[in-house]
N, C-alpha and C positions, 0 to 999 in steps of 0.2 A: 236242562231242568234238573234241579235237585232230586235226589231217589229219599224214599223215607224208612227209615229204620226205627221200630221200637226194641228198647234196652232195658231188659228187668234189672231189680236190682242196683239202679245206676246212681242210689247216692254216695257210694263210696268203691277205693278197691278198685278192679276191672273196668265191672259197670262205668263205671264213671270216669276213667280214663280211654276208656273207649266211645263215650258219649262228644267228650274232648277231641280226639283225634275226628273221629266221622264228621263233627260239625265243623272242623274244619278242613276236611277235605270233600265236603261237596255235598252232606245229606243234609236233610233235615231230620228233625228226631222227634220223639213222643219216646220221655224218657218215666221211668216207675220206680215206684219203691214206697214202703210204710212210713218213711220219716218227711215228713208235709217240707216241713220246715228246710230243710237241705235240699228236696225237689226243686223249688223256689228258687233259691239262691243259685242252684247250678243251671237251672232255666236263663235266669240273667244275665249271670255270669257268657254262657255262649250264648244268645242273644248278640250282646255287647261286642263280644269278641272275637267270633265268627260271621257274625249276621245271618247265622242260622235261623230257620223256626223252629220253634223250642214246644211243645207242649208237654207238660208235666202231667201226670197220673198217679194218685195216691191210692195203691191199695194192696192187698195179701195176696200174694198171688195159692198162698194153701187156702183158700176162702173162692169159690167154685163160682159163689152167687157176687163176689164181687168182682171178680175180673170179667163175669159176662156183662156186668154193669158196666165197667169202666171199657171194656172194648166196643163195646153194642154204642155208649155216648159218643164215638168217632164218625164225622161225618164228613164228606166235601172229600177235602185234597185228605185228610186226616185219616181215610181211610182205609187207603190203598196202601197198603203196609210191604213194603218191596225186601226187608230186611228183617226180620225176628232176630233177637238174640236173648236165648235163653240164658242170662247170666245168673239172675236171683241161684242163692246156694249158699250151705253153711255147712261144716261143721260141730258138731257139743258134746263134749264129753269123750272120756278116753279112759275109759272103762273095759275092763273085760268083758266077756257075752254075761258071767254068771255074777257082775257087779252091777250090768248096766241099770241106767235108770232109762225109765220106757216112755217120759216124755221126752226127753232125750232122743231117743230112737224118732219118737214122732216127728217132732220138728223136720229132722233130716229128711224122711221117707217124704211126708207132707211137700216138702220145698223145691228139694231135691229133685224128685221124680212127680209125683201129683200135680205140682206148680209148671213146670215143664210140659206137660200134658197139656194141662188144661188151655195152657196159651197155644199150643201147637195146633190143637182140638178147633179151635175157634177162630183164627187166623187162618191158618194153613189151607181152609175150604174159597176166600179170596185167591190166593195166589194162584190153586190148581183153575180157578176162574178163569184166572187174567192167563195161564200158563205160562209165570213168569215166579220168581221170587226167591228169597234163598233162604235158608234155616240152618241158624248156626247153635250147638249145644254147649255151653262153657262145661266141659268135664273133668277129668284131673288125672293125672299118671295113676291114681287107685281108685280110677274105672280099667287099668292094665295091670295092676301090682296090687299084693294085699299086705296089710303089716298086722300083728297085733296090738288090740285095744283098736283097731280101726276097723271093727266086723260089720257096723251099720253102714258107718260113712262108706265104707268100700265097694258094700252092697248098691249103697246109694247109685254112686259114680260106676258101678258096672252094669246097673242097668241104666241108666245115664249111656253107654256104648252101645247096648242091646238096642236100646230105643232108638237110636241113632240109627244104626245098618238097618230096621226094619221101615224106619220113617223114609231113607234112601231109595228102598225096595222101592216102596208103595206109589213114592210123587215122583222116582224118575219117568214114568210114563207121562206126565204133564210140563217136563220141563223145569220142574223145583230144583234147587239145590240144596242139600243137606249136609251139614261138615257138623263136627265138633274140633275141638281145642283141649288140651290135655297138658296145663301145665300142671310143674311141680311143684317146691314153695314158692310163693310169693309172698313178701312182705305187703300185707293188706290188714285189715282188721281179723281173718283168717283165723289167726291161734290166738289175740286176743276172748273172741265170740268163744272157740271152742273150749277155751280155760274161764268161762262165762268170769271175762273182768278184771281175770289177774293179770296185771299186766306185768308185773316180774313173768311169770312162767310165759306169755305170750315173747318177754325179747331173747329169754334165752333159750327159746329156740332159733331165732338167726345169731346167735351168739358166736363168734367167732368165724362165720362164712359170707361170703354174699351172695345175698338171691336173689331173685326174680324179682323185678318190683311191676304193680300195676301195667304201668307203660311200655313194656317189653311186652305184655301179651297182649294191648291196646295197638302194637304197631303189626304184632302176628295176625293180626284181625283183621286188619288192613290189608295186609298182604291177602288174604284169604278171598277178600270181597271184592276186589282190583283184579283179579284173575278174569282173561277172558271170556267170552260165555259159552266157552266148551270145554272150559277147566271148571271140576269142582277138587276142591283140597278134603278128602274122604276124613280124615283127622291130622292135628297138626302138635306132637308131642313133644313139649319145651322144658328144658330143668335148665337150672345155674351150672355153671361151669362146674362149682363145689360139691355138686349132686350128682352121687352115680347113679343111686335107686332111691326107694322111699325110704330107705333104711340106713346107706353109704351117704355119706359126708366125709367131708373133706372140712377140717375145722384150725384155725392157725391163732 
C-alpha cells in the first residue's frame, strides 16, 4: 500500500522534485502551492508517469483560515497524512537590518516559520493518533551559519532548527518522526525570488561554481524517509562541493 505524503510548496525547486522522486517510489501525494496553474500540470504530469494519486491543494500556507480549509476538505484515504513536508520557503531582499524593508521581513517570518507551524499545528494531532508519521523541515545551512544582509532569512532558518528539536522533544513519545534538511545553495527559483525578478543578479550567483540543484536534495529526502522505523535522520546538512560555508566559494 502506497504511504501518503503532503509537499508544500511543490510547484517548483525542491517541492517539486521531491514530489517527482516520492511518486515514483511508492507514495502517493497531496501536493500545494499558490500557483493553481502548475499545481495542475505537475498533478498530471505524475499521474501519467508514476501512476501515482496525485491530489493538488491550492493555497497560502501564511493564511491560517486557509490551510485549515484546505486540510479540514481531506477525507477518506486523503486523510491519513503519513509524510508532511514542510518545504514552502523563501527568501527577499538582502538588505542590512538598518535598510531593510519590513514587508520583506514579513513574507519570510509569515512562510518561513508561521506556515511551517500552522501545517505542523493541524496535521501532526493525526499522526500522534495513529502513533505513526514523520515530519520533515526543509531548513537551510543559515538555520546553522549566519551571513550579512541575511539577519531575517537566518532568523527565519534558525528558528526553522529550534522548532525542529522541540517538535522532536514533544512526538518522540508517540512514535513521530521529526528531521529537517539543511542544504546550501541550490539552483532553484531561490535567488531569483530573493533579487524579486532580476534575473542577471539571480545567475550570477552560481556563476562560476556548481551547485546543488533541486534533485540532489529530492534524492536526500528519500534517503531520509526509506530509513528503518528505528532510524530517524535528526538533520541532514548538504552544500556543493564548491561550498565551504555561506560565505566560501570555490569559483573557476
Amino acid at each position: 500500500m502506497r504511504k501518503l505524503a503532503l509537499i508544500t510548496g511543490a510547484t517548483s525547486g525542491i517541492g517539486k522534485a521531491t514530489a517527482q522522486i516520492l511518486a515514483s517510489n511508492g507514495y502517493n501525494l497531496i501536493i500545494t502551492g499558490r500557483r493553481e496553474e502548475l499545481l495542475h500540470e505537475l498533478s498530471e504530469n505524475l499521474i501519467n508517469d508514476t501512476g501515482a494519486g496525485v491530489l493538488s491543494l491550492c493555497f497560502d500556507v501564511r493564511d491560517l483560515t486557509q490551510v485549515e480549509k484546505a486540510i479540514d476538505s481531506l477525507t477518506g484515504r486523503w486523510s491519513d497524512i503519513d509524510l508532511l513536508i514542510n518545504n514552502a520557503g523563501l527568501a527577499v531582499g538582502i538588505e542590512p537590518v538598518h535598510e531593510g524593508v519590513i514587508d520583506d521581513w514579513e513574507r519570510m517570518i509569515d512562510t518561513n516559520i508561521k506556515g511551517l507551524l500552522y501545517l505542523s499545528r493541524i496535521i501532526s494531532p493525526r499522526m500522534v493518533a495513529r502513533e505513526s508519521g514523520h515530519i520533515i523541515n526543509v531548513s537551510s545551512v543559515a538555520g546553522h551559519e549566519i551571513y550579512p544582509n541575511g539577519a531575517a532569512y537566518c532568523g527565519t532558518k534558525h528558528a526553522v532548527k529550534a522548532i525542529t528539536k522541540a517538535m522532536r522533544m514533544e512526538l518522540v513519545p508517540f512514535g513521530v518522526k521529526v528531521s529537517s534538511i539543511s542544504p546550501g545553495m541550490v539552483d532553484t527559483e531561490f535567488s531569483l525570488v530573493r533579487f524579486k525578478g532580476n534575473q542577471l543578479r539571480a545567475d550570477n550567483v552560481y556563476k562560476g561554481l556548481t551547485p546543488l540543484y533541486a534533485a540532489d536534495i529530492a534524492e536526500a529526502i528519500l534517503f531520509m524517509v526509506t530509513r528503518p522505523p528505528h532510524v530517524n535522520i535528526e538533520d541532514l546538512a548538504i552544500m556543493s562541493t564548491d561550498q565551504g560555508s555561506t560565505r566560501d566559494y570555490r569559483r573557476r
